[in-house]
C-alpha positions as CSV (number, residue, x, y, z in Angstrom):
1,X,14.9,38.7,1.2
2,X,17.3,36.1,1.8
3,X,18.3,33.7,-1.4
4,X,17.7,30.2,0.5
5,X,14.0,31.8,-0.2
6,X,14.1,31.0,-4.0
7,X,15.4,27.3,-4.1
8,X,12.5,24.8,-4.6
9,X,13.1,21.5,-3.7
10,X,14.1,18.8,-5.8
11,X,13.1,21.0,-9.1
12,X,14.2,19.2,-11.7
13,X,12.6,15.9,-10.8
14,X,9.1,17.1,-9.9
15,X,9.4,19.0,-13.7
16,X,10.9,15.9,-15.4
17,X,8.2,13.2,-13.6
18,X,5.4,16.0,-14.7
19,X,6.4,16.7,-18.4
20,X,5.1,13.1,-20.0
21,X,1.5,14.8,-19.1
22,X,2.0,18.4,-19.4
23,X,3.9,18.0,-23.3
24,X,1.1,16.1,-24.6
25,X,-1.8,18.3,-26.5
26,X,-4.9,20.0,-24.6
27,X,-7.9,17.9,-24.0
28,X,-9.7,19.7,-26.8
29,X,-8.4,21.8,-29.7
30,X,-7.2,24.9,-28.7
31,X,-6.6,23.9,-25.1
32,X,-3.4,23.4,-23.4
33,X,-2.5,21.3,-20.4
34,X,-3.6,22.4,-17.0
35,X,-1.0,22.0,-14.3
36,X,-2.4,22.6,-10.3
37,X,0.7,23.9,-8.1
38,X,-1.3,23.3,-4.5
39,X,1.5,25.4,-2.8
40,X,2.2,27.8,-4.3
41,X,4.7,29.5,-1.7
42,X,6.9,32.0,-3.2
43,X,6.3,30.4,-6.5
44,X,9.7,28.7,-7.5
45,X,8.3,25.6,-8.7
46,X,5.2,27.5,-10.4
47,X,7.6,29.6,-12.5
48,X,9.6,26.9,-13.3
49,X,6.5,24.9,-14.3
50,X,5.2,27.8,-16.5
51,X,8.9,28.7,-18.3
52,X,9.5,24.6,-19.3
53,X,6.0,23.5,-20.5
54,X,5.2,27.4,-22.5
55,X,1.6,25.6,-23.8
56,X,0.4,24.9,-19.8
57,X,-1.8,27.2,-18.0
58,X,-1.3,27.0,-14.4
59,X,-3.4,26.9,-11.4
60,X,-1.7,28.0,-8.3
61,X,-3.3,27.6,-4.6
62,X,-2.1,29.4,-1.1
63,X,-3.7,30.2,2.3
64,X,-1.2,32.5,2.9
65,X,-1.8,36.1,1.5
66,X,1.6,37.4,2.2
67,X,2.7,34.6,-0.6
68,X,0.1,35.0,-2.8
69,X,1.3,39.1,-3.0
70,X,4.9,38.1,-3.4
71,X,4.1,35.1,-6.3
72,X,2.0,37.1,-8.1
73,X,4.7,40.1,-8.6
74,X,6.9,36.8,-9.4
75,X,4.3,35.5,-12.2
76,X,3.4,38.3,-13.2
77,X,5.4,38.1,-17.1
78,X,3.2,34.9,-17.5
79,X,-0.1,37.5,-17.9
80,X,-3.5,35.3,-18.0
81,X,-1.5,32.0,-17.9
82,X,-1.5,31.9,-13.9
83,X,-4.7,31.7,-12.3
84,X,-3.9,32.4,-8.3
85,X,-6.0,31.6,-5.7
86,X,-6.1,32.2,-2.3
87,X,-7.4,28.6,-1.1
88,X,-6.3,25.9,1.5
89,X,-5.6,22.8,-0.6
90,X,-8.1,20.6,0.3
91,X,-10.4,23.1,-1.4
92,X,-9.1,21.8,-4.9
93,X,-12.4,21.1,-5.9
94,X,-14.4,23.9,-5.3
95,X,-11.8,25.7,-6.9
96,X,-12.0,24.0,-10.0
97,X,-15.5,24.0,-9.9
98,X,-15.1,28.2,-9.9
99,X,-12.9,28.1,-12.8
100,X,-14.7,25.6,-15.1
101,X,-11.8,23.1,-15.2
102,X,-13.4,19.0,-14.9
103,X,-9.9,17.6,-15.1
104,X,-6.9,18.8,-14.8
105,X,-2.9,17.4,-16.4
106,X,-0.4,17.7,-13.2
107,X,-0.9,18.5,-9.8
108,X,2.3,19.1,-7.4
109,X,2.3,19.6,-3.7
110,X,5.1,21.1,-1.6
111,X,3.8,20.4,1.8
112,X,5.3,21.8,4.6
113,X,6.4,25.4,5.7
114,X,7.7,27.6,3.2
115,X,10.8,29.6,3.4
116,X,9.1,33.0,4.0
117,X,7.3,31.6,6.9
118,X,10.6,30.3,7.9
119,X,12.6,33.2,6.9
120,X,10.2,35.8,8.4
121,X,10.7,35.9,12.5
122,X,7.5,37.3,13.6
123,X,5.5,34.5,11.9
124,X,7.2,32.1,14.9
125,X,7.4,28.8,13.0
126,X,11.2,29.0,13.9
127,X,12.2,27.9,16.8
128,X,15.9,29.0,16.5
129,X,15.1,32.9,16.7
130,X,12.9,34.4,19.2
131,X,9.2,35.3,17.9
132,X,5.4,35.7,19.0
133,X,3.9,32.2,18.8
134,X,2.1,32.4,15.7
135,X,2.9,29.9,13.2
136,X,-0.8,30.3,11.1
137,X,-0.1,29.6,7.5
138,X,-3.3,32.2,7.0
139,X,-2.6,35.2,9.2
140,X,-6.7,36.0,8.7
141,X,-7.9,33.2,10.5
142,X,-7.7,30.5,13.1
143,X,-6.1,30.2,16.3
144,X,-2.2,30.8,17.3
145,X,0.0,28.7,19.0
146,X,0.4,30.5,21.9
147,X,-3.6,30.0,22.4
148,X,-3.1,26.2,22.0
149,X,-0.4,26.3,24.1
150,X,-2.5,28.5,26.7
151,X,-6.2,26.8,26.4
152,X,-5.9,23.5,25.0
153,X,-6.3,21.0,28.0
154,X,-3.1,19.1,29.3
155,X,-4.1,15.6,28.1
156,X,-5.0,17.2,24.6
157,X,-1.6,18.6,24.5
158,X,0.0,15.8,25.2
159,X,-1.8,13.7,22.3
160,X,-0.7,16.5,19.4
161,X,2.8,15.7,20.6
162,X,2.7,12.5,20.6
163,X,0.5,12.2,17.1
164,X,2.4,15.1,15.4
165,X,5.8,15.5,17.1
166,X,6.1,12.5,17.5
167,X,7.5,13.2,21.0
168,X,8.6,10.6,23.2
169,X,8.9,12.9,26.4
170,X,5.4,14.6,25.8
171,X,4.0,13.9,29.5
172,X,7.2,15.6,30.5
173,X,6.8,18.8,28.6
174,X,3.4,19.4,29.0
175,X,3.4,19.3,32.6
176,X,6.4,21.6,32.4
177,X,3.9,24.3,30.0
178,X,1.0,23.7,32.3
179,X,3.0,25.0,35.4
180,X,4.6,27.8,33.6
181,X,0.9,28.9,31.7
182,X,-0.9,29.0,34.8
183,X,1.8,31.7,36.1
184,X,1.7,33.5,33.1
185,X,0.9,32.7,29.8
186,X,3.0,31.7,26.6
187,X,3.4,34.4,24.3
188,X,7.0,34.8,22.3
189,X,8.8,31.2,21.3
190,X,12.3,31.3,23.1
191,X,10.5,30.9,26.7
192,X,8.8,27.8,25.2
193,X,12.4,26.7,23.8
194,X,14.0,26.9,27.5
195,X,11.5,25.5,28.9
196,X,11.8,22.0,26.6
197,X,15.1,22.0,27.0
198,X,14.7,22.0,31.2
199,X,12.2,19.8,30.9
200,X,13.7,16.7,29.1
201,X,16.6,14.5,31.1
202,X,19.9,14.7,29.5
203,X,19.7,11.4,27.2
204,X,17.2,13.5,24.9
205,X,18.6,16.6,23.9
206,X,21.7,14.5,22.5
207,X,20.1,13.7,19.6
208,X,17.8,14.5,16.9
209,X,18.9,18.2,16.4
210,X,17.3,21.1,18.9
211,X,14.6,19.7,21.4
212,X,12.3,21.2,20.5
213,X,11.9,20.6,16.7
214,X,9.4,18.0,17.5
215,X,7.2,20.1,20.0
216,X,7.1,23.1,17.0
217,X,6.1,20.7,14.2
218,X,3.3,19.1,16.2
219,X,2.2,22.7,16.9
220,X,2.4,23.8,14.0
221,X,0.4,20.9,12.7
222,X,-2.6,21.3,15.3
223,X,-2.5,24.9,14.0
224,X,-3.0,24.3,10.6
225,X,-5.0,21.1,10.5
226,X,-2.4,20.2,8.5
227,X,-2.8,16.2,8.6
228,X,-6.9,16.4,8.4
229,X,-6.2,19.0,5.1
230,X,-3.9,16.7,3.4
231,X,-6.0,13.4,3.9
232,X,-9.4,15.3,2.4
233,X,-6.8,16.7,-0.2
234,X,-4.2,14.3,-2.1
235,X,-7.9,11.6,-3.0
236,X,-9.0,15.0,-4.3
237,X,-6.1,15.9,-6.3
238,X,-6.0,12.3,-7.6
239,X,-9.9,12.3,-8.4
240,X,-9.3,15.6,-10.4
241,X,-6.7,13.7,-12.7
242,X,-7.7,13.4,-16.0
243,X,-6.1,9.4,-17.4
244,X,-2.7,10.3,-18.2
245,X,-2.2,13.1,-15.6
246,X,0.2,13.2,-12.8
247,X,0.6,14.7,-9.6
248,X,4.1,14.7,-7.6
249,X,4.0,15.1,-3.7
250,X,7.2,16.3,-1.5
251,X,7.0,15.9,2.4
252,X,9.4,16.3,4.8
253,X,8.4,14.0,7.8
254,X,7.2,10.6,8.0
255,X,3.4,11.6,8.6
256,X,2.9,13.5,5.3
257,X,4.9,10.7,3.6
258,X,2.8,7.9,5.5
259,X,-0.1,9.6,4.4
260,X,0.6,10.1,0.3
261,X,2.1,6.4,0.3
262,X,-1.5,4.9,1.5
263,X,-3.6,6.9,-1.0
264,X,-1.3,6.4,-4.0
265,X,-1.0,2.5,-2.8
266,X,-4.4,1.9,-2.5
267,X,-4.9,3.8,-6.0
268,X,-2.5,1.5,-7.6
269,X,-3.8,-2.2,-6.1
270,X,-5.9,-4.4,-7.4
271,X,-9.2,-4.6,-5.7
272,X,-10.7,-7.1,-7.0
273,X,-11.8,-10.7,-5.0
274,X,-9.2,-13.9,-4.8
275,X,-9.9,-16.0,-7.7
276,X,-11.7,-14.1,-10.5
277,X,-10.0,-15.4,-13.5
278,X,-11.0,-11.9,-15.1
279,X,-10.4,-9.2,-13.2
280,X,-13.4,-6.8,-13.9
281,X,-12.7,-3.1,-14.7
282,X,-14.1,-1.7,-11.7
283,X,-11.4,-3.5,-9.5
284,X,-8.7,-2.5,-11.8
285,X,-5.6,-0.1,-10.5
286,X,-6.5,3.7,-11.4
287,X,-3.0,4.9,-10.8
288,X,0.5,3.9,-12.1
289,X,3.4,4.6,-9.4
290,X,6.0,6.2,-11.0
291,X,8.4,6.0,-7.9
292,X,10.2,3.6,-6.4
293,X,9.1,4.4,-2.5
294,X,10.2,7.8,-1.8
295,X,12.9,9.4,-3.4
296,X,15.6,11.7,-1.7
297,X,17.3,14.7,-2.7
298,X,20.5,14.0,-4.4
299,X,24.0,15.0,-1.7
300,X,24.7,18.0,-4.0
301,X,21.0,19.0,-3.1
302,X,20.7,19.2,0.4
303,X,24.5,20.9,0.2
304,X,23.2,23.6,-1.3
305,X,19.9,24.0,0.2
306,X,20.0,22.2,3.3
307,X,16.1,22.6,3.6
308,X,15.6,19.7,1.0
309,X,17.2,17.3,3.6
310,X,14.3,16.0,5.0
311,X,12.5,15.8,1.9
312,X,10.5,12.7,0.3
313,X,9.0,13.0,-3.3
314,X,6.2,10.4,-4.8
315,X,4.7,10.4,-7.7
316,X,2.0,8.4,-9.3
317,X,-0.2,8.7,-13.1
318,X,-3.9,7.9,-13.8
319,X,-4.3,5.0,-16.0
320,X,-7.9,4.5,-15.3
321,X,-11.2,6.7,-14.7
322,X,-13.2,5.4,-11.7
323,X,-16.0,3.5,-12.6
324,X,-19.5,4.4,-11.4
């Protein structure tokens, strides 16, 4: 199991932006804080979460059973205080709902893919190591790459690159995997690799890292459903806040960021109409942001774990219950 496994991203911020909610006493006596850790991966962040606030019990979410084994050997000296579930994140609420929890202290999502899935080849989220062309998060269910790649129909393939990759030469590319999956279809990553890299003119592969970062990330996106799950999930996670609880977000690209920006800005703005000298409770802010922007990893950071690079952490507090 390779170390760059067990560094969690920007640790000590997410734990010092979380403690003004998880230090304070339980919502009733008896009770401590409840902290939500939506991703859960191989449990850095829960275990650090568990070990610096010894009152909070934690909830800890994963679609990925393989993680959920390995986190749960990991939290396993915390006994009763871990509650893991295997869950996609969007499910939040049902899953409180199961558990008899109304409101919770902290949430913290570390969106993205974990290091396992990274670190382990035959899942195929890498595109630097030959692999099947898997890339599910949950190994149990839903449909591979290699059967998007091999079904889904050319202009549909061009619009996840475009939306999720963000890929300029999308056209390009997918007429280059519609030629090759008609003569046989796509099965291990490094033909899909060559193939980008013949298919895009010269300009293109000088910059932005290995070509086909963008064409595995939409992908793995389209595989996942990752942008639908976070849009249902981060008003969710806000709407389980009790006042005074806050939840910390890390992406690492612009989509996730774009994403947790709009919900937390429109949580924090005034809705209320021009020219009300009062401004009425129902229109006032529910959340506080506690961020400038996004914040980035500190130099030292991404030198030693060069997976932080790309990330962007927010964080906001509830000040206010909705109003009915």
């Amino acid at each position: 199991m390779s170390q760059t496994r067990h560094v969690p991203v920007m640790l000590q911020r997410c734990l010092d932006l979380l403690a003004p909610a998880l230090q304070r006493p339980g919502r009733s006596a008896g009770t401590g804080p409840v902290v939500v850790d939506c991703t859960l991966g191989l449990g850095g962040h829960s275990e650090a979460l568990l070990t610096r606030f010894p009152e909070a019990r934690l909830i800890a979410l994963d679609r990925d059973t393989e993680a959920l084994r390995l986190s749960a050997e990991r939290l396993a000296p915390f006994g009763d205080r871990a509650t893991l579930v295997h869950a996609v994140y969007d499910e939040l609420p049902d899953v409180l709902d199961r558990l008899g929890v109304p409101r919770v202290d902290g949430v913290l999502f570390d969106l993205g893919v974990s290091s396992m899935q990274l670190d382990e080849a035959e899942r195929g989220f890498a595109y630097a190591q030959d692999a099947p062309l898997d890339m599910r998060m949950d190994q149990t269910t839903g449909v591979s790459a290699a059967e998007v790649l091999n079904t889904y129909a050319p202009g549909e393939l061009v619009r996840i690159l475009r939306a999720y990759g963000e890929e300029k030469q999308a056209k390009r590319i997918v007429s280059a995997i519609v030629r090759e999956r008609d003569r046989e279809p796509f099965a291990n990553s490094a033909r899909l690799v060559e193939l980008i890299r013949d298919a895009l003119p010269q300009a293109a592969k000088r910059t932005g890292g290995n070509p086909a970062k963008r064409t595995f990330q939409a992908l793995r996106i389209e595989v996942n459903g990752e942008l639908t799950v976070l849009e249902r999930a981060v008003p969710a996670a806000v709407a389980a806040l009790g006042v005074g609880g806050r939840i910390a977000v890390l992406s690492y690209h612009s989509l996730e960021d774009r994403l947790v920006k709009q919900v937390f800005a429109a949580g924090a703005a005034n809705t209320a109409p021009p020219g009300l000298p009062v401004v009425p409770e129902e229109y006032q802010p529910r959340l506080k942001l506690l961020t400038r922007g996004a914040e980035l990893p500190t130099e030292e950071e991404v030198a030693e774990n060069r997976r932080a690079a790309p990330a962007r952490l927010r964080a906001a507090e509830r000040i206010r219950e909705d109003v009915a």
